[in-house]
Every structure is written in structure tokens, then in C-alpha cells.
N, C-alpha and C positions, 0 to 999 in steps of 0.2 A: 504494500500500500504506500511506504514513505519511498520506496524508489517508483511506482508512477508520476509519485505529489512534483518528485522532482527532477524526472524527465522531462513532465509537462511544465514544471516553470524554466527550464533551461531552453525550451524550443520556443518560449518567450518572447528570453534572452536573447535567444538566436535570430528570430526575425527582428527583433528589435535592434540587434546591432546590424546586420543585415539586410535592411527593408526592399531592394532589387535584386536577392536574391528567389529565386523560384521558392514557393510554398512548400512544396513537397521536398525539397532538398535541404528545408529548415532540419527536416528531422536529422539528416546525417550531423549536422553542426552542432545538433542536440548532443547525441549520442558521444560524440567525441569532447565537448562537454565533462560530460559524466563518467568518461573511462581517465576523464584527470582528476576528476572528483576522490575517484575509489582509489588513487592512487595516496592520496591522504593518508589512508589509514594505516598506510607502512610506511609514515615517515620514520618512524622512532627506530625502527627494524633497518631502515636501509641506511638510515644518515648517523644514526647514534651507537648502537649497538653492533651492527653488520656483520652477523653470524650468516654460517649457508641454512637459508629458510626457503627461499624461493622456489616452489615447484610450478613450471611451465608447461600448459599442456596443450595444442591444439590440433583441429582434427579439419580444420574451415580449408578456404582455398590455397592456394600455392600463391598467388600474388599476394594475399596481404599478410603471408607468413614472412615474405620476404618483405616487403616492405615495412611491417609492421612490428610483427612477434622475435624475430631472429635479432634484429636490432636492438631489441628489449631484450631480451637473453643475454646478449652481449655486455649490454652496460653492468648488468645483474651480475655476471660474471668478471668483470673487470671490478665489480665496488667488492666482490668479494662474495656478492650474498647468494649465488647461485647454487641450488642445492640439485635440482634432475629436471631434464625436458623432459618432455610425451608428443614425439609426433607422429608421423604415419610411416610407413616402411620406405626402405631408404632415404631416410634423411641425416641419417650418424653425421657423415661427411658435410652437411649445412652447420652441424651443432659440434662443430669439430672442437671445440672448446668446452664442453660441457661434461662436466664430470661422474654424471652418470645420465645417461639418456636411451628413453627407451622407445623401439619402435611398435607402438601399439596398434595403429588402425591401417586398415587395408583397403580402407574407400576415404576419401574426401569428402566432406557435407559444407557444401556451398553455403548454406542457411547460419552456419555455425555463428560466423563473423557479426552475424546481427543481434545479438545479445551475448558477443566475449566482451565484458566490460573491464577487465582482467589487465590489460594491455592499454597504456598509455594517450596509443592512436589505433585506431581497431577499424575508421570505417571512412571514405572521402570527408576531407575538411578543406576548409579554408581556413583553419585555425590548429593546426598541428603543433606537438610540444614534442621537444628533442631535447626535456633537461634530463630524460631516463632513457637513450634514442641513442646508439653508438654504431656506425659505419662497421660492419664485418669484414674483414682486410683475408677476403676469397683471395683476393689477384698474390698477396705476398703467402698465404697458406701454400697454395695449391700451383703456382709457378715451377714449371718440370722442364726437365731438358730430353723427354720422349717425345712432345708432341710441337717437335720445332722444324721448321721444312725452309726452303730454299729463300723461299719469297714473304713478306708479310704475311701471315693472315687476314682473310677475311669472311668470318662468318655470318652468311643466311641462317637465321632462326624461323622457319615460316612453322605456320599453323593449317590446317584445315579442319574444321573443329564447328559443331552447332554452336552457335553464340545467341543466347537472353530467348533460345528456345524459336530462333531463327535461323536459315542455312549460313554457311561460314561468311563471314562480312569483311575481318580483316586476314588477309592471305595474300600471298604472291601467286599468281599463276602461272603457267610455262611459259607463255611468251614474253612474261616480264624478267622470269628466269632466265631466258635463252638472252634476253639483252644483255643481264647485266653480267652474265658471265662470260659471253662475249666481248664484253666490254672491258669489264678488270680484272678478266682471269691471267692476262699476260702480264697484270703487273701484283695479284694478289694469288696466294696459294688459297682458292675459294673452300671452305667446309661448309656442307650442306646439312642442317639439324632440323629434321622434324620427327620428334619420337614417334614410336609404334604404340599403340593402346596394353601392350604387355612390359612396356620397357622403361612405364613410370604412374603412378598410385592414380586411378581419373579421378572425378569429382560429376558432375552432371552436364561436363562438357563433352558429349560422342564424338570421339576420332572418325573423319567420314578418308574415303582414300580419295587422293588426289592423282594418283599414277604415277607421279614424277621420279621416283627411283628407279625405277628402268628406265626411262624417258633418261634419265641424268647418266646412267651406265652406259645407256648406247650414244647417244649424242655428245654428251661431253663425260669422257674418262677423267680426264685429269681433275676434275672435281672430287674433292673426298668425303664420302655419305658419313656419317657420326654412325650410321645404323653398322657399317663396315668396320670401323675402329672398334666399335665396341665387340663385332665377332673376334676383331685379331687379337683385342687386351684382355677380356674377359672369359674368367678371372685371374689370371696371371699377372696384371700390371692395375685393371680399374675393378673394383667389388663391386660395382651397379653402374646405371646408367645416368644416375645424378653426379658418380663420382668422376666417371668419364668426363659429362658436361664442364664439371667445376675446374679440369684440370688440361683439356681444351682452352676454355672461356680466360683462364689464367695466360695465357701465352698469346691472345689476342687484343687487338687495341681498337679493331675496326667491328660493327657489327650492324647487322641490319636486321628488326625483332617485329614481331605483331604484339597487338595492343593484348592486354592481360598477363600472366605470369613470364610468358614469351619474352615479355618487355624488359619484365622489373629482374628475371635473371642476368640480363644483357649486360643491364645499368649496372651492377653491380662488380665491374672490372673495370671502371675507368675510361679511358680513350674517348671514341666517339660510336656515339648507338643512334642509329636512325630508326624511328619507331612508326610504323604505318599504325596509326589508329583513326578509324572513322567517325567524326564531330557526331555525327547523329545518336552514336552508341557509347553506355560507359560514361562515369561520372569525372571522370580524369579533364574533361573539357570545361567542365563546369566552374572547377576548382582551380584549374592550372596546373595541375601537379606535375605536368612535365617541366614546371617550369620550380617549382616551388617543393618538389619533393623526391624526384628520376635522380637530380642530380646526385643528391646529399647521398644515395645507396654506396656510391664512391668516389666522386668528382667527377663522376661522366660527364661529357659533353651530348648533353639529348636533344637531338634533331625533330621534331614532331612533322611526320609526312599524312597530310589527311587522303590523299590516293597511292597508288602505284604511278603513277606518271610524276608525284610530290617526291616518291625516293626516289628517284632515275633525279632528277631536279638535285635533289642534297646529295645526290652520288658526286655526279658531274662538278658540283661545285667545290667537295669536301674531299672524296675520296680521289 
């Protein structure tokens, strides 16, 4: 009952200090609000006393783990006060600092993130807090001298994937593949990453197939699939296929991502990420956060491309 009382006076708050923001997206400013609220009541725990208390658990999506929850782990872990994660399978290698962490779920629940009040920043804001918010340093972990080739890197991250219960919205297609490979394959060693639905935990996103891995085998060889790396390392050099991702994504500086998790993995190595997300979809346009929250995952430079004709456009000009 006193956490409705004061949901509802915080989404108030929220239109109040906010009055041209949209109505309905009062409530996420609410919510985020409220997960600084809850953070109150471990001051004394985290600032004064700072024993390992802290257990972390979530089960919600892959984008706002990374954006949200791993960051919070991290700080927890550097004040000292980190005591065990709980996330879904294969994730060890995300929580590579945690000193006991356990992989308990084997589905993602997308719903989760709408009442984790648990977490600092849990939901789209325009009002984010990074006093308990610490950068996870992937690129200096996981930097290897296996996965180093002739020419820079440069990794495609696409998707094909149902998005908000509609067919795939943000993706590269072949013929924008066949450009841009065309294009900087002579000056970049291209890695081609779109998981398989068995080779990472889903959530209520459906892997639909797109073709392109044979299409990329026959047409262009010298491209290298992530799906191939992972046959030749696994298990002898990578334990799964987040670990593989982490330790690729480390040796690169260039990348090209789709809007969702796709994204916020990307941003998390620095360099330069060109993000196809489309304006119409997804609260990330609302808020800015490519502008106001991509970066901070680890000094990336984020490119925001609202078509495929938008990253050909930040290729050409950047890469």
C-alpha cells in the first residue's frame, strides 16, 4: 500500500518536473525515481559499515543487465560489499568479478525489469544516477592475443529477431551486407555475429532465420562467422558463447550493432559502435540514451543510425 502511495506521488513528481514529456513515459521517470529511493535503505550497509551483504539477482532482459545491473554489481564489488550474483546461464564471464555467482535460470523474463526496484536505474530515464553505477573494464579483462588477424577489426553485430511482438524492425539485410563488406572488407578483417537460438539464454525475442550464413560462406569467404570461431575454440580456448563474444568484442574498436542488447554489448569496448535503431521503436529515442547513457558502458563513441542507408552514411564518414 505505502509503495503505490508513493509510486503515485513520484509520477507526480515526474510530470511535474517534466510537463512535454509524453504521459505514459511519466511512469518510467516514476519508476527510476523509486529504485533511488530503495537504494536509501543500505546506506549505512554500503557507506559505513561495508561488509559482503549484497546478493544480486536477475532473470529480466540482456540489455538492461548490461546497462543497468552489471554496473551495479560492479560498484558493489569494488566498495567491497558484494557478496553473490544470480543470473541466467552463461553469464560467469559478465560477472567475472564476483565472488560467488551462480547460474540459475535458463529463460529470460522480459516483464522482470518492470518491478526490479532493487537496482539503482532499472528502467528508460531521463534522470539516471551513477553515484552506485561503475563502467565494467570487458575490453582490459578479456583483451587476448588469439583472436588478432592481419587487419583491424571490424564487427557486424546484426539481429533478426520479433521485436515488441512485431517482424524484425532493426537488422541489416544482404544487400546492405554485400555493401558494406564490399566496401571495408579490404581495409577491415570483417567478423560476422548473429547468435543461433541454442548459443545464448532467449527471452521472448524469436530468432527468425535470415539465410545469411551460407549466403556469407559462399559469397564472401574471407569474412569470419562468430558461429565458426566458436566451432574451432569451443571448449578448448572459449567455455560458451558469451565468452567467445567478450573476448572477440575485447580486440575490437570498430562495430556496427542493432538497437537492444545487440547494442549495449557493443558499447561496452570503447572505440566506435554505430547503432541502427529505429525512432518509431524502443524508449532509447525518447530519453536520449544514446546520447546520455551508450557512452558511459565505456567511453564508446555511439553513432545513432535511424536506417540502413544512416550506417552506410557513418561508415563512409567514420570508418
Amino acid at each position: 500500500m505505502m509503495q503505490q502511495l508513493i509510486l503515485k506521488s513520484l509520477y507526480v513528481v515526474a510530470r511535474l518536473k517534466y510537463p512535454k514529456l509524453r504521459k505514459d513515459l511519466g511512469y518510467f521517470v516514476r519508476d527510476n525515481y523509486y529504485c533511488k529511493l530503495v537504494q536509501a535503505r543500505f546506506a549505512l550497509r554500503d557507506y559505513v559499515l561495508k561488509k559482503k551483504y549484497k546478493v544480486i539477482s536477475y532473470q529480466g532482459e540482456f540489455d538492461q543487465e548490461l546497462r543497468y545491473v552489471l554496473p551495479f554489481a560492479y560498484w558493489h564489488h569494488l566498495n567491497g560489499t558484494l557478496d553473490k550474483t544470480i543470473s541466467a546461464t552463461h553469464t560467469k564471464e559478465f560477472y567475472f568479478f564476483s565472488p560467488n555467482h551462480e547460474e540459475k535460470f535458463q529463460q529470460r523474463i522480459w516483464t522482470e525489469s518492470y518491478a526490479h526496484y532493487d537496482v539503482p536505474n532499472m528502467t528508460h530515464s531521463n534522470s539516471y544516477s551513477f553515484r552506485n553505477w561503475v563502467q565494467v573494464p570487458y575490453k582490459q579483462q578479456y583483451r587476448n592475443d588469439r583472436f588478432v588477424y592481419d587487419k583491424p577489426l571490424l564487427v557486424i553485430a546484426n539481429k533478426y529477431n520479433i521485436e515488441w511482438d512485431q517482424p524484425p524492425i532493426n537488422f541489416l539485410d544482404i544487400p546492405t551486407l554485400d555493401t558494406i563488406i564490399r566496401t571495408y572488407g579490404p581495409r577491415y578483417q570483417i567478423i560476422y555475429n548473429r547468435p543461433l537460438p541454442n548459443q545464448i539464454v532467449q527471452d521472448n525475442s524469436e530468432t527468425m532465420s535470415l539465410n545469411e550464413h551460407a549466403w556469407l560462406r559462399e559469397h564472401h569467404p574471407d569474412v569470419i562467422l562468430m558461429d565458426d570461431l566458436y566451432r574451432e575454440h569451443h571448449p578448448s580456448a572459449v567455455r560458451n558463447y558469451n565468452h567467445l563474444q567478450l573476448m572477440v568484442y575485447a580486440n575490437c574498436n570498430h562495430f556496427i550493432s542493432m538497437h537492444g542488447g545487440t547494442a549495449a554489448l557493443a558499447s561496452c569496448f570503447g572505440g566506435t559502435n554505430i547503432i541502427l535503431s529505429n525512432p518509431n521503436w524502443g524508449m532509447e529515442h525518447h530519453f536520449n540514451e544514446y546520447k546520455n547513457l551508450f557512452p558511459k558502458l565505456s567511453g564508446a563513441t555511439i553513432l545513432h543510425a535511424r536506417t540502413p542507408d544512416e550506417v552506410l552514411n557513418h561508415l563512409s564518414k567514420t570508418f
